[in-house]
N, C-alpha and C positions, 0 to 999 in steps of 0.2 A: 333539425337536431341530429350531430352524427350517433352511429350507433356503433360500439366494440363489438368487434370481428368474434365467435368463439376463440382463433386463433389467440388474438390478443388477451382473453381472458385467461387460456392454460400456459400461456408466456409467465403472464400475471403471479399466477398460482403456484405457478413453478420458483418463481423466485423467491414469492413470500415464503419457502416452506424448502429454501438450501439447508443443508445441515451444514454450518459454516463450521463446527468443530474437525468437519473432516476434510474441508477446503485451505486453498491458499488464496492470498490475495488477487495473483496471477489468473485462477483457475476463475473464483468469479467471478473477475472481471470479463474474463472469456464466456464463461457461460450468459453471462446479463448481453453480451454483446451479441450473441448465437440467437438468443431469443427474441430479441429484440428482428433479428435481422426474418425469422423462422414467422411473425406476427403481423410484420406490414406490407404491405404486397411493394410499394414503392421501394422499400429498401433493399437496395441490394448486398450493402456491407454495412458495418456498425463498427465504433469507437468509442470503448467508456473511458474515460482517465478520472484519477480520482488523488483530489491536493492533497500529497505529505506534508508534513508539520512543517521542515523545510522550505515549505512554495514549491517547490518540481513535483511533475505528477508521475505518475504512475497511467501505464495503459495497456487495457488488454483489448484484445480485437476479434470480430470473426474470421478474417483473412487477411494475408497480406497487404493485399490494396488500402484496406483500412488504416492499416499500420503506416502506411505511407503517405496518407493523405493528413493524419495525426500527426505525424513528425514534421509534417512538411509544413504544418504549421504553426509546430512549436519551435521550427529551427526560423520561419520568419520572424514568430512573434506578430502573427499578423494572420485573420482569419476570423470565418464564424463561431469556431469552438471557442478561442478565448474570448470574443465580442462579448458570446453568452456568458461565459464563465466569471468574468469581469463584471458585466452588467444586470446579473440575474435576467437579462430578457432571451426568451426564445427567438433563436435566430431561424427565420426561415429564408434560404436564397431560392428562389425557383426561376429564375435566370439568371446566368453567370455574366452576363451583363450590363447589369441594372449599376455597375459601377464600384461595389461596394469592394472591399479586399482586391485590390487589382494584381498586387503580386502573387496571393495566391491562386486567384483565379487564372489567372495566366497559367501557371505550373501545374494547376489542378485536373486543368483541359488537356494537355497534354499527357494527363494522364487518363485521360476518361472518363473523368466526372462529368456530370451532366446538373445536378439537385444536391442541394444539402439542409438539414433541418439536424438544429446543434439546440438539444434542452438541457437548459442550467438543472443539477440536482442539487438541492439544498432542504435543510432542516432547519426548523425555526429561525429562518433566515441567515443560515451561519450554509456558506455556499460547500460542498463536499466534492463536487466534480461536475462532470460534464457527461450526456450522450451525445455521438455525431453519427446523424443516420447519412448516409449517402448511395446517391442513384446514379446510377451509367445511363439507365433510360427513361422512364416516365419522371419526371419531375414531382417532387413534395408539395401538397395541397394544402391549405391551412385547415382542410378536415380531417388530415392528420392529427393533427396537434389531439383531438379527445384519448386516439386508443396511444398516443405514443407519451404523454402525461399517466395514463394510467399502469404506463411501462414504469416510470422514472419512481414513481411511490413504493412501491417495494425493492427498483434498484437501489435508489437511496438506504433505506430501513438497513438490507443486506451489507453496503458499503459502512455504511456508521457504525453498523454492530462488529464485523468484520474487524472494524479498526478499531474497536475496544475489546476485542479478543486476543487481537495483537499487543497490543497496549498491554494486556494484561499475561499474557503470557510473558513477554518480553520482564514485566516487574517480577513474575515469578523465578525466571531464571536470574534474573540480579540477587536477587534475594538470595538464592540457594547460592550465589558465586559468595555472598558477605558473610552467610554463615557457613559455607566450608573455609571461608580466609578465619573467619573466629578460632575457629575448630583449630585449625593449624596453627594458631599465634598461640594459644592454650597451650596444647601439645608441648611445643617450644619452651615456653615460659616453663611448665614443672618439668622438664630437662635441666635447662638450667639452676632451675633451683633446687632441683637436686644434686646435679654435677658440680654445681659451682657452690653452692653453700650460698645461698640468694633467696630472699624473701622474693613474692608478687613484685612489686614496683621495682625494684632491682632487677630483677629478670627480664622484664618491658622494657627497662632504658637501657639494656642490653642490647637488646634486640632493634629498639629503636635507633639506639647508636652507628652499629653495624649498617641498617638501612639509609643511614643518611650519609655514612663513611664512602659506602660500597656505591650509591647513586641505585639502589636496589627497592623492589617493593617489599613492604615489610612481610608481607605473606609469602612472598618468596623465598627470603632470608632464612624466617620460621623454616618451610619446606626442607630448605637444608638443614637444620637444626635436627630433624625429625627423621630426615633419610640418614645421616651420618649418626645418630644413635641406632638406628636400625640396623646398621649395617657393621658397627661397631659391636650391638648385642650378637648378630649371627657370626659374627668370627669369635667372640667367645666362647658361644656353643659349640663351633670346630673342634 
């Protein structure tokens, strides 16, 4: 039975316990990648990518290498990180010629890989992204696999939460753009219905008109509405 490293354990703990209100996506993705790398003696660099709603991922790295061996197999489309990612199965390559990915492995060596162990991250079976440990020297053991799963459990947690704080910050700011556009279409309307001698709904198909005349957005429109009496009241006070 293998047994987790202390190492692997403050990796662990470390992640359960990021304050993601004060992170970006960017950052921990880096950081999950840095511990990852700081926890297993085989790894030398680390690659987290994590699927936008889009399909394209997102990746952060411990170092450049990582970043390049990530690309290099998102630009084939060909490799064990999408194997995994695709297939929920942890990929473990611990010879680069056992056949498998031949274009990557080809451009991989040339870059200095030696091992790679790629773990699917997923919740309730709905896949979130991918870890890709890689080694220049000792190859990945399948006794890996206990302390580098007990990585991916809290990577995971951090990532999912991460994207519904995004998510939700992202709806807060829509929100605050729809009612500063209210705010402004208001403002507009009793101008006009002041200036023009115009009820509510006359003052809207005013203003609606203009925007569909103009090729204009109507909260735009308003905006001038609102700066041209503004500017109109301070030259009166002149």
């Amino acid at each position: 039975m293998s047994t987790v490293r202390p190492e692997t354990l403050s990796a662990s703990f470390e992640l359960g316990t990021l304050l993601l209100a004060e992170e970006s996506l960017d950052s921990v993705l880096e950081r999950i990648a840095r511990a990852v790398v700081a926890a297993i003696p085989a790894c030398d660099s680390c690659g987290v990518s994590v699927v936008e709603p889009d399909g394209s991922f997102s990746i952060g790295t411990s170092d450049p290498w990582a970043e390049s061996l990530d690309r290099l197999q998102y630009s084939l489309d060909d490799g064990p990180c999408l194997h995994a990612f695709r297939s929920g199965d942890r990929t473990l390559v611990e010879d680069p010629t056992d056949g498998r990915w031949p274009r990557f492995v080809r451009a991989a060596a040339r870059l200095g890989l030696r091992s790679v162990f790629s773990e699917p991250l997923s919740v309730r079976g709905a896949r979130v992204g991918v870890m890709n440990l890689y080694s220049r020297g000792a190859p990945f053991e399948r006794s890996d696999a206990d302390p580098v799963a007990s990585l991916a459990a809290p990577a995971t947690i951090a990532l999912v939460n991460m994207q519904a704080l995004l998510e939700e910050r992202a709806r807060v700011a829509h929100l605050g753009v729809a009612l500063e556009s209210r705010d402004q279409i208001g403002q507009a309307k009793g101008i006009l219905m002041v200036r023009e001698g115009l009820g509510p709904d006359a003052a809207f198909e005013l203003l609606r008109r203009a925007s569909q005349t103009e090729n204009r957005k109507l909260r735009d429109v308003a905006e001038d509405v609102v700066r041209s009496a503004g500017a109109a009241a301070g030259m009166s006070r002149a």
